[in-house]
C-alpha positions as CSV (number, residue, x, y, z in Angstrom):
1,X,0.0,0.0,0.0
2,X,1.4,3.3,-0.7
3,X,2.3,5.7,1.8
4,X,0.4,9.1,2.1
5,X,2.5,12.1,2.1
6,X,0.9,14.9,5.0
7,X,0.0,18.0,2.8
8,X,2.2,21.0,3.9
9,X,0.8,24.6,4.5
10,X,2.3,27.2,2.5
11,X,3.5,29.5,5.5
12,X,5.0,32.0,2.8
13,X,2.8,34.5,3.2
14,X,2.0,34.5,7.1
15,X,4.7,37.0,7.9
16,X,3.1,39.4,5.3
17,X,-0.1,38.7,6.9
18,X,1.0,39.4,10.5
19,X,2.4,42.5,9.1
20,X,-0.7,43.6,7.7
21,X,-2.5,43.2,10.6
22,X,-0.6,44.7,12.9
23,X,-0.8,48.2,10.3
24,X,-4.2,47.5,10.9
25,X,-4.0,47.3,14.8
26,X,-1.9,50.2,14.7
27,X,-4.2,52.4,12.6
28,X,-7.9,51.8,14.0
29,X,-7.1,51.0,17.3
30,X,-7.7,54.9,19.6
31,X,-4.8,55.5,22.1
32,X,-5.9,57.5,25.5
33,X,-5.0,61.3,25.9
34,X,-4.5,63.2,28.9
35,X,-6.9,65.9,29.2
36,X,-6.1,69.6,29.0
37,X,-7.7,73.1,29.5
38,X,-6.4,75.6,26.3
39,X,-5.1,78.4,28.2
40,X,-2.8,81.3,26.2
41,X,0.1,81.7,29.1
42,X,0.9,85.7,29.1
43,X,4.0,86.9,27.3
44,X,7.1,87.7,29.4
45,X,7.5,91.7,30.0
46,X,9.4,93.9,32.3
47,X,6.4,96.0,32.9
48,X,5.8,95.3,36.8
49,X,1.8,94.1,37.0
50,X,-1.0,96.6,37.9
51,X,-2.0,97.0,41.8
52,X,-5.3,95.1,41.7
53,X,-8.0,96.1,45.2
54,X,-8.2,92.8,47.4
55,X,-12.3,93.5,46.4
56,X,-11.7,92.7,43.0
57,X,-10.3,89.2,43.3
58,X,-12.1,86.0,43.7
59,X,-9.6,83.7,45.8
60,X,-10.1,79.5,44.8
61,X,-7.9,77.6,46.4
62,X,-7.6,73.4,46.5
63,X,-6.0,72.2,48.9
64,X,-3.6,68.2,48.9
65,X,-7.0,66.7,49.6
66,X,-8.9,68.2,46.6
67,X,-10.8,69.9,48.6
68,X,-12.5,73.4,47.1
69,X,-11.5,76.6,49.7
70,X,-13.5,80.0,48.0
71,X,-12.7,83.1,49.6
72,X,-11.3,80.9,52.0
73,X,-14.8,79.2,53.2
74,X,-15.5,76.0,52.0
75,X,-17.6,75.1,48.9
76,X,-18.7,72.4,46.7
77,X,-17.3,71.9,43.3
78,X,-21.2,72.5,41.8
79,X,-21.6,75.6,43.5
80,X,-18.5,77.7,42.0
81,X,-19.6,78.5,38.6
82,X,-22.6,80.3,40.2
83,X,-20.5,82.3,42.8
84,X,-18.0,83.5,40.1
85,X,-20.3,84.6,37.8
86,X,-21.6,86.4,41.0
87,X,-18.8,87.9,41.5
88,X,-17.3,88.5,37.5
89,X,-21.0,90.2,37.0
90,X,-21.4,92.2,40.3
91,X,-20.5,96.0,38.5
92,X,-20.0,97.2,41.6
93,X,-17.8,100.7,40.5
94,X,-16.2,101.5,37.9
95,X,-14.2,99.6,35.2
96,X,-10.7,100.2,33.1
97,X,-11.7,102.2,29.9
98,X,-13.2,100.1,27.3
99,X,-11.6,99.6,23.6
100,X,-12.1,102.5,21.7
101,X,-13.2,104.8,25.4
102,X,-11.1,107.3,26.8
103,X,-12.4,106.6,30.5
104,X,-13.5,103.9,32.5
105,X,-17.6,103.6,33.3
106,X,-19.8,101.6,35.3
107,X,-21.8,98.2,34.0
108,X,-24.7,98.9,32.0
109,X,-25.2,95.2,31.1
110,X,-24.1,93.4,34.5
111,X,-27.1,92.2,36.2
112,X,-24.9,91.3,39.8
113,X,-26.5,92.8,42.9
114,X,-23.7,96.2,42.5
115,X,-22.3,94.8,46.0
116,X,-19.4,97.9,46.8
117,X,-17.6,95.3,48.6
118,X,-17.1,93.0,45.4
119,X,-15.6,93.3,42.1
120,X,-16.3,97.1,40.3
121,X,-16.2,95.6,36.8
122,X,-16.2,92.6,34.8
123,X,-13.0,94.2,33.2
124,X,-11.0,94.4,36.5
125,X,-12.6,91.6,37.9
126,X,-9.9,88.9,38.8
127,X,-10.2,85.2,39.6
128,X,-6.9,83.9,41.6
129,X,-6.1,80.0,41.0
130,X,-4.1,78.3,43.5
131,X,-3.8,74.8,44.0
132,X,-1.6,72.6,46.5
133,X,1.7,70.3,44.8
134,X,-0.8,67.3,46.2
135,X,-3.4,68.6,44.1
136,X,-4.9,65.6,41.7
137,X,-4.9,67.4,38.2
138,X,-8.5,66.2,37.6
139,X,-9.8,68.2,40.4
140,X,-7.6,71.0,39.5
141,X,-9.3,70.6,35.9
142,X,-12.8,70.0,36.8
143,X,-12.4,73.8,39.0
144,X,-11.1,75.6,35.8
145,X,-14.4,73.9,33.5
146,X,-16.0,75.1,36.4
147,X,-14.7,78.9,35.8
148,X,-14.8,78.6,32.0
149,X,-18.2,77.7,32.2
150,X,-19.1,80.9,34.2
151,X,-17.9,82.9,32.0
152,X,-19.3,81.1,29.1
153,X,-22.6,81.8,30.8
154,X,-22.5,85.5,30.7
155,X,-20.9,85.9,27.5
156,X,-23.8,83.8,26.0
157,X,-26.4,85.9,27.4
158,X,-25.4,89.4,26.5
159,X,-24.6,87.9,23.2
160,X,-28.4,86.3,23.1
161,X,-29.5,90.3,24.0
162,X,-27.2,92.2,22.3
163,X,-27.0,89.9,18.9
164,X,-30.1,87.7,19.1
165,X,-27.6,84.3,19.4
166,X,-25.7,82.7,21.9
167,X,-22.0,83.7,22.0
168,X,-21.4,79.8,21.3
169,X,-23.4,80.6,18.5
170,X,-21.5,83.6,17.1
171,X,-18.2,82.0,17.0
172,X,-19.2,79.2,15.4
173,X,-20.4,81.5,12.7
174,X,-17.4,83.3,12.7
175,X,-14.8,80.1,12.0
176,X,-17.4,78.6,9.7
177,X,-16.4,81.8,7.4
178,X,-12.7,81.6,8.0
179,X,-12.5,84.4,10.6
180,X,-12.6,87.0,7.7
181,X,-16.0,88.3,8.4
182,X,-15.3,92.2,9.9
183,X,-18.9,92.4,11.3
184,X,-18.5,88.9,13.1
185,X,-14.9,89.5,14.2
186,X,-16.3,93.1,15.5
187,X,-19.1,91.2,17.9
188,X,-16.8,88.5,18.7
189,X,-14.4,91.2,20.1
190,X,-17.1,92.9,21.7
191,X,-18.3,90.6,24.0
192,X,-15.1,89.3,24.3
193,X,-14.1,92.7,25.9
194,X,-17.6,92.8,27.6
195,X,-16.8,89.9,29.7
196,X,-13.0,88.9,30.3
197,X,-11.4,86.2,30.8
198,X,-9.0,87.2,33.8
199,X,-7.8,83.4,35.8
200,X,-4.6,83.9,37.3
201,X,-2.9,80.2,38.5
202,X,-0.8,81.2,41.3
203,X,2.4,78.8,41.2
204,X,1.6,75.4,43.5
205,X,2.2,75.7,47.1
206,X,1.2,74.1,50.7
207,X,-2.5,75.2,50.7
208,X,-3.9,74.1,54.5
């Protein structure tokens, strides 16, 4: 009887298979990013800094246990984006001269309760960071959305008064035409100038 010979598998082409598949691996498969808060750092100048009234900054502080220390009483992470924009809208005095003004004026457009203890102006109106070096950076995170979102708020809502859309709203319209739409860019400045964006991040230190 005549002996059967095994058939043998053509392994010629496995390597170019395993290579294959691993570009494939390598091209679908989503890698995990650290998240981030986009933040434009200020420029380095020998100018010394403008002498800013205690009244017109809103202390947060986090201390090694992540907890949240607002003008150094206790709060809940949920409740600062109300007491900012308490404080960012209060239009308690007078603010820096506007673009294009010679002098400063009061807020016609805050809607704060014009406290003359709290901030004079959304323009001068400061909001000091500092966080402890045993900080987690997704508390520290969470506290700037927090912030962000605050002034979000405000900016959206003159916008909806002033423009008839949300300030969300009006950007997106502005990139959508590739920034080169004067009128747009004019608004977007405007409430841009209306409402901001002051956070100072102290450097990390022992906060108790």
């Amino acid at each position: 009887m005549a002996r059967r010979e095994n058939p043998e598998i053509n392994a010629g082409s496995m390597a170019d298979i395993a290579f294959l598949l691993l570009i494939f691996f390598l091209v679908t498969t989503t890698m995990d990013v650290d998240s981030g808060i986009p933040k434009k750092l200020a420029e380095k100048t020998d100018v010394p800094p403008p002498i800013v009234k205690e009244k017109n900054i809103f202390q947060v502080s986090i201390n090694r246990n992540n907890q949240l220390l607002v003008e150094d009483e206790p709060m809940e992470l949920k409740n600062l984006k109300d007491a900012a924009m308490k404080f960012i809208d209060n239009g308690g005095g007078i603010g820096n001269p506007m673009p294009g003004k010679e002098a400063g004026a009061a807020c016609d457009y805050c809607k704060g309760d014009k406290d003359p203890e709290s901030s004079d102006h959304p323009n001068k109106a400061v909001i000091s960071v500092e966080s402890d070096r045993g900080t987690e950076y997704g508390t520290y995170v969470a506290v700037q959305n927090e912030l962000l979102r605050a002034y979000t708020e405000l900016r959206n809502r003159l916008c909806q008064e002033k423009y008839g859309m949300s300030f969300t709203e009006l950007e997106q319209a502005f990139n959508d035409g590739a920034r080169k739409d004067e009128s747009l860019r004019n608004k977007v400045e405007d409430i841009k100038s209306s409402y901001p964006q002051i956070i100072s991040d102290t450097d990390p230190t022992n906060v108790q």
